[in-house]
N, C-alpha and C positions, 0 to 999 in steps of 0.2 A: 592108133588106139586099138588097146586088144577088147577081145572077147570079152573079156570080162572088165574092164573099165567101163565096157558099153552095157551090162547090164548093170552095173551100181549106178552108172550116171541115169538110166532108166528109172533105177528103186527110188531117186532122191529128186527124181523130176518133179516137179511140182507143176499142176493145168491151173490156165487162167481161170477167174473167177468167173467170168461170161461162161468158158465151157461148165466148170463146176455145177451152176446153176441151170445150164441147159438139163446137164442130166439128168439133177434133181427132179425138175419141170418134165423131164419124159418120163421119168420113174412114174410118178406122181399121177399122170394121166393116163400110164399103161393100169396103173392099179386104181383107178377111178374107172376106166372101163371096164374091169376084170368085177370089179364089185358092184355095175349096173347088170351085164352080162349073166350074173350068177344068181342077181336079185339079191343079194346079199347088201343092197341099198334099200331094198324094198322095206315097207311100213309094215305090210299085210304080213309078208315071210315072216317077219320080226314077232309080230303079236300070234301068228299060227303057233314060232316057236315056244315063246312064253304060256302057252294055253293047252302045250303038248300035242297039238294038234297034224303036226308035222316035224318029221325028222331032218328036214332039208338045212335049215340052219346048223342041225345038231352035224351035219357030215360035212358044212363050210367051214366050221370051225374047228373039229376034230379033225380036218384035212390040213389044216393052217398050225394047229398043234404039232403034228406028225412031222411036215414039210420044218417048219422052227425046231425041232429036236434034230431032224437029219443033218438041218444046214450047222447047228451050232456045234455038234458033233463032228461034222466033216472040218468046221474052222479051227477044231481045237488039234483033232487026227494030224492034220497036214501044215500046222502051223501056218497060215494062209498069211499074209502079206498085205495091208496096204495098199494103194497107187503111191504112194508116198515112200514105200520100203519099210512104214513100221510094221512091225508083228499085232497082228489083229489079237487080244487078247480079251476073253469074255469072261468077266469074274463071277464071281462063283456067289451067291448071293444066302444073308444070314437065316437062318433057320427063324422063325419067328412069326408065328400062326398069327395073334392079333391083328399086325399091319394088314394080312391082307385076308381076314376077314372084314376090318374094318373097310379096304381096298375095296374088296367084292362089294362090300354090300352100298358102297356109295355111287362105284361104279355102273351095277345093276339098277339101285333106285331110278339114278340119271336116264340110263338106256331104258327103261319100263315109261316113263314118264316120258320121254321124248319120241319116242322109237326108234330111236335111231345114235349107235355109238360113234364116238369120234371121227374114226375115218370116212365115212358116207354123207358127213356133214357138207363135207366140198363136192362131193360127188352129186349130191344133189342142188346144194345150189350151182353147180354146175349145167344141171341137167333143167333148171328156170324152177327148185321149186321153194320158193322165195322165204317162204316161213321158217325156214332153218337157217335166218339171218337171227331168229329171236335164241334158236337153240347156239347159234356160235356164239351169242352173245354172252348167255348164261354159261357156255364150254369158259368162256375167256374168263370171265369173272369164280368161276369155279376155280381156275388156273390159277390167276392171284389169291385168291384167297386162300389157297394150298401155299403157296408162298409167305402168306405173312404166318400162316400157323404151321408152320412143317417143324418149327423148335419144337411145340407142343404134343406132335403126334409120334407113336409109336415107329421104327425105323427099323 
């Protein structure tokens, strides 16, 4: 086997599902620490931010902005790869104010009203704080409901 047979058979390997999911599950738990860590699961932080009260949220997420520009940047520069050997490709997405004013402002209502967005949902009940079983609830059912109406809404 040469050189290079050994890295195509590499690009076209494909990992068992077990490991797949391991990773996932570590990803998942390093960024569930990273967001208890930073208080970026916090209720308080969340409502400081909303009231102007503090800039701390405003520099977790203008840091999370920065860091997603560099990386999608870096993945388009260097053509970056797959484990799989496909070409990671990140499309390029339409022009079109409505959707995600519409976007924001549902997004925001939710997160104002719960305190807390999507990802810290698991982070906290992770963490035992059990009432954010009502907020996955309402996450989940939000989910379908974008589901049956996404023909209807702007794209």
């Amino acid at each position: 086997m040469t050189d290079r047979s050994t890295i195509v058979l590499l690009r076209t390997r494909t990992f068992s599902p077990v490991l797949s999911l391991l990773s996932y599950l570590l990803a998942g738990t390093f960024f569930g620490v990273v967001l208890v860590k930073s208080e970026a699961a916090s209720w308080y932080r969340i409502q400081e931010m909303f009231r102007f009260q503090s800039v701390h949220m405003y520099g977790l997420i203008g840091s999370a902005v920065l860091t997603g520009m560099l990386i999608t940047w870096l993945l388009r520069k260097v053509q970056a790869r797959a484990l799989t050997g496909q070409t990671i490709h990140v499309q390029a997405k339409d022009p079109g104010l409505p959707r995600y004013i519409l976007g924001g402002l549902t997004f925001g209502l939710g997160w104002g009203l719960a305190g807390v967005c999507p990802g810290p949902i698991f982070t906290l009940l992770g963490s035992g704080v059990w009432t954010m079983l009502i907020v996955l609830l309402f996450a989940l059912v939000g989910t379908w409901l974008y589901g049956v109406l996404r023909d209807h809404l702007p794209h």
